[in-house]
N, C-alpha and C positions, 0 to 999 in steps of 0.2 A: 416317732414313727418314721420310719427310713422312706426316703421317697427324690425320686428321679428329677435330677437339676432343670430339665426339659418342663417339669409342670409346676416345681415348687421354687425355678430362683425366684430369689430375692432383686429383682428391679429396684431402680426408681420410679415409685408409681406416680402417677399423675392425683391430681383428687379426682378425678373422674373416676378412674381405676380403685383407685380405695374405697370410693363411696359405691361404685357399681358394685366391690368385692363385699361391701359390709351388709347392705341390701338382697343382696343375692343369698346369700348364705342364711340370712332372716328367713328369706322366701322358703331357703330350701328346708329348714327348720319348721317351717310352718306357723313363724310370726304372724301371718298374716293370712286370713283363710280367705280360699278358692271365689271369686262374687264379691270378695270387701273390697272398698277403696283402699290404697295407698295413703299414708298419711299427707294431707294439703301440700302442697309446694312452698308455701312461705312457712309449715310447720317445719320442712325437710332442708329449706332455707336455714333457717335458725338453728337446728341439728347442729348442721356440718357446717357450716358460717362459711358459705361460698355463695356465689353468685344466680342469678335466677337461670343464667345462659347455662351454665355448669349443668344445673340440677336436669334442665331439660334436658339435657345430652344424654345423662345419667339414664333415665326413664329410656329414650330412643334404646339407649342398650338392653334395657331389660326389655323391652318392646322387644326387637329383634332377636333376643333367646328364646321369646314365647314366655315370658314370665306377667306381664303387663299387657295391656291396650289404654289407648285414652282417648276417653271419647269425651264428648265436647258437651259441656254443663251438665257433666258426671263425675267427670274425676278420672282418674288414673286407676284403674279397674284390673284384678288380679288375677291372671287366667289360671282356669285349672290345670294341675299339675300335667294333665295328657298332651297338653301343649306346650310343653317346655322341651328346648332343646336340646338331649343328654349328649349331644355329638358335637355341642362346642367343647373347645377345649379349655374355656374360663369356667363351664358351668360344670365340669368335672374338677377343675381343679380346688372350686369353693365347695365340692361332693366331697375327692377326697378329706379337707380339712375337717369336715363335720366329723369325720371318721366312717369307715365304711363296713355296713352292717350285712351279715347274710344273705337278705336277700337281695340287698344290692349287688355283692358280688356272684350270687347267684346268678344276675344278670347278666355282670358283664360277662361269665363263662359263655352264657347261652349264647350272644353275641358272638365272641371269638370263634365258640364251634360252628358258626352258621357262613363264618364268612372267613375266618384265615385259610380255612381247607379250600375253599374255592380260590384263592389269591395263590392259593400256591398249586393250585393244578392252573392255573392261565399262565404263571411264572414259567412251568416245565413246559407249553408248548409255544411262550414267547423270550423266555430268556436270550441274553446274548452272553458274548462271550465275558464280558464287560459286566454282566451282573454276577454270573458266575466268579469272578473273581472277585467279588466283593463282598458276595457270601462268604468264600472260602476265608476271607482275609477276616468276618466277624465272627464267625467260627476260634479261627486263630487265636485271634482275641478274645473270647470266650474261656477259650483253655488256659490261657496265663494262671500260673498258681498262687500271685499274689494278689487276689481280688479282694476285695470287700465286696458285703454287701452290694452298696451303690454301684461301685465302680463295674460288677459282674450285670448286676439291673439294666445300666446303660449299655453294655456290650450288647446282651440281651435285645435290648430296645432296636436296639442299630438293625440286627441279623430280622427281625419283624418286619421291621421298617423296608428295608432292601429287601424283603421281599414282596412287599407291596410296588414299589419299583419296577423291579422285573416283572410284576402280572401286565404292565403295560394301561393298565386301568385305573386313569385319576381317582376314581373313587376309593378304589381298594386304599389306595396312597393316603387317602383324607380318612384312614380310621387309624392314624396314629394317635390321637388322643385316647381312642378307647383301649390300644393294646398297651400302651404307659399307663393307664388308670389300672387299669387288670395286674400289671404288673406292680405297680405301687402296692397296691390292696396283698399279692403275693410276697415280695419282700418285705413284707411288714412283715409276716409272720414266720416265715421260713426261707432260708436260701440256699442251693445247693454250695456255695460254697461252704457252710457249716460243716459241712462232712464229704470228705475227699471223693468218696465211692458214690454219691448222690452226685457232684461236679462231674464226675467222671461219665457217668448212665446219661446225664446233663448232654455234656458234651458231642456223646455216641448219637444221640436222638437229634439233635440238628444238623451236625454231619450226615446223618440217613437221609432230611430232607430235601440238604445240597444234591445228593445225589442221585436223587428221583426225580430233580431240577434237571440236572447236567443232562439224565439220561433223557429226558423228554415221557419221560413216567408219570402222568395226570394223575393218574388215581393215588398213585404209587407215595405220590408227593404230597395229597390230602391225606393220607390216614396214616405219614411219619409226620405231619405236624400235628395231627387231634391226638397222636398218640401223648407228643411235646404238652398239650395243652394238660390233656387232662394227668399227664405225671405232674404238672403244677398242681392242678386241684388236690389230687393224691396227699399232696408234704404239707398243702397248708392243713387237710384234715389231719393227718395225723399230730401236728403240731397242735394243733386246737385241742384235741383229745388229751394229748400229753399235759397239758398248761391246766384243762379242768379240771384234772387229776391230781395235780400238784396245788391244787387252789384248796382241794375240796381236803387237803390233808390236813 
């Protein structure tokens, strides 16, 4: 599954990182249901053959996504999943590797449509000139005709990103992990650069958003990015349709 250097390098993980990634992913699997204890500490000890300091670190981190609590002559206790936190960006990226199902991507649409449209109309009445040109230059980049997949994704990524920037709104800024998840879950399945006439309609429809940016067009600049959003849903459904098609042959 094709997926953006930003969520899937490859580091040198610590064991902390590996054991938080290997646990995490249990969790989100549903090793372990909602009310059970985690397995003992000296079981989890013996596991991963590290240290008792390690292990507690480990929990502190699932503690802090919302995946744990621990409380004291209980155990390490498994919160239900309404409490986990889908807006880190470790706990998306052990989402994506599970692989990512309908209604999850379901989600993240719903998401993108609730909140890029508003970043990009705070963008057109705070941009500078400075962002503006940084659009235009991932745009740029965007249209190059020697993309791959990846390489088109992270162009992609960049042009989101910097528009969160320009809204001037740290927050809008901290939901790049959910538009690289959305967008992983989309270049999985289809990419306008597969077909020159889809890169190209690609292309037109972010250039439309720069421009509702530049001109100081609020509205104008939300409904050429939901347009943006939802021509991705568009290509991954019909790609979906195509592939059950040819399954069922």
């Amino acid at each position: 599954m094709p997926r953006l250097s930003r969520l899937a390098l490859e580091r040198a993980k610590s064991s902390h990182d590996q054991i938080a990634a290997i646990l995490g992913t249990e969790l989100l699997k549903g090793a372990y249901a909602p009310d059970s204890n985690m397995p003992s500490e000296p079981d989890l000890i013996e596991r991963f053959g590290v240290s008792r300091t390690v292990m507690r670190e480990v929990m502190k981190t699932l503690a802090a996504k919302g995946f744990v609590v621990s409380k004291t002559k209980v155990g390490t206790r498994v919160r239900d999943p309404i409490h986990w936190n889908y807006f880190d960006a470790d706990v998306l990226a052990w989402r994506v590797r599970l692989g990512l199902d309908d209604e999850f991507m379901k989600s993240l649409t719903e998401v993108r449509r609730a909140l890029e449209p508003a970043a990009a109309a705070l963008a057109a009445q705070c941009r500078s000139s400075a962002d503006i040109a940084r659009l235009r230059e991932c745009v740029r980049q965007m249209a190059r005709p020697d993309h791959t997949r990846q390489s088109f994704a992270e162009a992609d990524l960049d042009f989101h990103l910097a528009i969160g920037i320009a809204s001037g709104n740290p927050l809008m800024r901290s939901m790049a992990s959910v538009i690289e998840t959305a967008l992983v879950a989309s270049f999985a399945h289809s990419s306008p650069v597969d077909d020159p006439a889809s890169h190209e309609a690609t292309i037109s429809g972010h250039a439309a958003i720069v421009a509702a940016i530049e001109a100081g067009e609020a509205r104008a600049a939300a409904e050429a990015i939901l347009k943006v959003i939802d021509g991705g849903v568009y290509r991954i459904d019909v790609s979906r349709k195509r592939q059950r098609g040819q399954q069922r042959k």
